[in-house]
C-alpha positions in Angstrom: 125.5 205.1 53.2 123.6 206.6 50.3 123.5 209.8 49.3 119.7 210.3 51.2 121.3 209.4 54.5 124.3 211.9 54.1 122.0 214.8 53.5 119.6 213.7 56.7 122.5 213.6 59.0 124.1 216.9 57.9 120.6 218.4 57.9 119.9 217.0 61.8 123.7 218.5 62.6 123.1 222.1 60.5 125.1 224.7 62.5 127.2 222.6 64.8 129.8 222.0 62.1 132.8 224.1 62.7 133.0 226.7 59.2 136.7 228.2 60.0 140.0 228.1 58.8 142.8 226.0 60.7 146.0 228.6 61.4 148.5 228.7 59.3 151.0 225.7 59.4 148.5 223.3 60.8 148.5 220.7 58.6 152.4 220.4 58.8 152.1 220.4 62.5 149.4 218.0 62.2 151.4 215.6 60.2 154.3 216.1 62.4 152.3 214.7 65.2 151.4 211.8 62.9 154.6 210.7 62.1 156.2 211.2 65.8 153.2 208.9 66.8 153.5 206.5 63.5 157.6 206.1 64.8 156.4 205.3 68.3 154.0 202.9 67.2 156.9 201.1 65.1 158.9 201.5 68.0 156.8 199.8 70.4 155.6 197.2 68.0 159.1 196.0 66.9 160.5 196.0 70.3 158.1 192.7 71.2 159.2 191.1 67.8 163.1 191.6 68.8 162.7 190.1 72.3 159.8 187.7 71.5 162.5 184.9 72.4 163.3 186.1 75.3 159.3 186.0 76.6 159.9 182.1 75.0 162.7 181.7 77.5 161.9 183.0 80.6 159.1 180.6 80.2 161.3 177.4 79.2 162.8 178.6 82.5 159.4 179.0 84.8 158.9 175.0 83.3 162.3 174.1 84.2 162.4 175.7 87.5 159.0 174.1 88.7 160.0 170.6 87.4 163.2 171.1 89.2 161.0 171.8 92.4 159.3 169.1 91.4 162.1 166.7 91.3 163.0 168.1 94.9 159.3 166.5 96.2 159.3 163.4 93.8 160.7 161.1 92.4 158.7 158.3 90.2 156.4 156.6 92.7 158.4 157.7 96.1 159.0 160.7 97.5 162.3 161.9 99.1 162.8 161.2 102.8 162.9 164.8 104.1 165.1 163.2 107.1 167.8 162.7 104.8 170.9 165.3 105.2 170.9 168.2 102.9 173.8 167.2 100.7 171.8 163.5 100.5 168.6 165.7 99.1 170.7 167.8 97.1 171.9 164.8 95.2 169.4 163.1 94.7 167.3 165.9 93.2 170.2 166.7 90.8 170.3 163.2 89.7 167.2 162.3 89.7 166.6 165.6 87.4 169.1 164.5 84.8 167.8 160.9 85.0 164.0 162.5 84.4 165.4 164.7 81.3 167.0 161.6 79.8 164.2 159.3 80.1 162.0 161.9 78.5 164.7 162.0 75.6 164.6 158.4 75.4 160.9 158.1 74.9 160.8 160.9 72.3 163.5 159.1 70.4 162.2 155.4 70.8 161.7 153.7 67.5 160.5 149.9 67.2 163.9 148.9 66.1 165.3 150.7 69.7 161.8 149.5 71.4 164.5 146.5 72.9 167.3 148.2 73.8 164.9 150.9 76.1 163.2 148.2 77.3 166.2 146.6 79.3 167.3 149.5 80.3 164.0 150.1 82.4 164.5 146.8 83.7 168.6 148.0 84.7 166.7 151.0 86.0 164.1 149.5 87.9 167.2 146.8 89.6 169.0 150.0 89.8 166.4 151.6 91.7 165.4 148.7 94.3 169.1 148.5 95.1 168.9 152.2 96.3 166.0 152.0 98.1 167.9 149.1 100.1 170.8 151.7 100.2 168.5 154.6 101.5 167.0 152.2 104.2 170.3 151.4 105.5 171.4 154.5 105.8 168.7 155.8 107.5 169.1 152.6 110.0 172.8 153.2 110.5 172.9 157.2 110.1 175.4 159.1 108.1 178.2 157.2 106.6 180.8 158.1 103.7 180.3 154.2 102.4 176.3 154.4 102.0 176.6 158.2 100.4 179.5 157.0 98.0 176.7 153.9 97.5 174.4 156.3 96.7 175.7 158.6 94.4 177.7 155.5 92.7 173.6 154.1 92.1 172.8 157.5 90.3 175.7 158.1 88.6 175.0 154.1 86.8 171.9 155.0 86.4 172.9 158.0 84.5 175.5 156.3 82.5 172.6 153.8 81.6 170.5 156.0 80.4 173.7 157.8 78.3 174.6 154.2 76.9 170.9 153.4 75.4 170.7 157.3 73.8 174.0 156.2 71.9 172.9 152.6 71.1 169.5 154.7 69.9 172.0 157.3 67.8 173.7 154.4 66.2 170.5 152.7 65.1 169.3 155.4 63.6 172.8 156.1 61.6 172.4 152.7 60.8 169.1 152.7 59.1 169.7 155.8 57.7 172.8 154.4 55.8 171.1 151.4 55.0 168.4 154.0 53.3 171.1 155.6 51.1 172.2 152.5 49.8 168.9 151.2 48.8 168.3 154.5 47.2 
């Protein structure tokens, strides 16, 4: 503002300013207030900063829990038979969780050199998976039996060991060409 428009607005505002003296010891109890407020502040705005992670991981967790729900619903193209017996339901949603957070691995990992090895694996898979759909059919023909649930879990737990297998055969590329790297260097 220039010096023109100070003087109109303390003209316009003449005898509304207040003229007296603060009591003694104002200013240091005026400044004792700003600091108790200025620690608060630092307070409240450093808390955040310290726990910021843990906001980070009680989200990671929301993700996981609802793609655990998720994996309790479906499963690829088919969803689970809700006639199946709880501890049928229970095992297939664990497995089929651990097969899920392996194949994602897998394709964040993929390379073209590894492109081959991930490809038959999906075809394993994909036998893998019609062979327990021929499982699941049979058992829900024939009911509860300890040979079709051992069939079943046996089917997930090779599917899992698959999936284990092509992540090291992936590892072991990529050691590979990073070695072959250093010695070109």
């Amino acid at each position: 503002m220039k010096n023109e428009e100070w003087y109109s607005v303390f003209n316009k505002n003449e005898g509304q300013f207040d003229l007296e003296e603060p009591q003694t010891g104002h200013l240091e109890r005026f400044q004792a207030k700003l600091n108790s407020f200025k620690q608060e502040e630092e307070r409240i705005i450093t808390l955040p900063k310290r726990q910021h992670w843990k906001m980070f991981v009680s989200i990671a967790a929301s993700v996981v829990i609802i793609l655990g729900v998720a994996g309790f619903i479906w499963k690829g193209d088919v969803f689970f038979n809700a006639d199946m017996p709880p501890v049928v339901q229970q095992n297939q949603s664990y497995y089929a969780s651990l097969e899920q957070q392996q194949l994602e691995e897998i394709k964040s990992k993929v390379t073209p050199e590894t492109q081959k090895v991930v490809d038959d694996a999906m075809k394993q898979l994909k036998k893998l998976d019609d062979d327990y759909k021929q499982i699941e059919q049979q058992f829900q023909q024939d009911g509860s039996n300890k040979q079709l649930l051992h069939a079943m879990i046996t089917n997930f737990q090779t599917r899992i060991d698959l999936l284990q297998s092509v992540l090291q055969q992936m590892e072991e590329v990529e050691q590979l060409k990073e070695t072959s790297n250093e010695n070109i260097s």
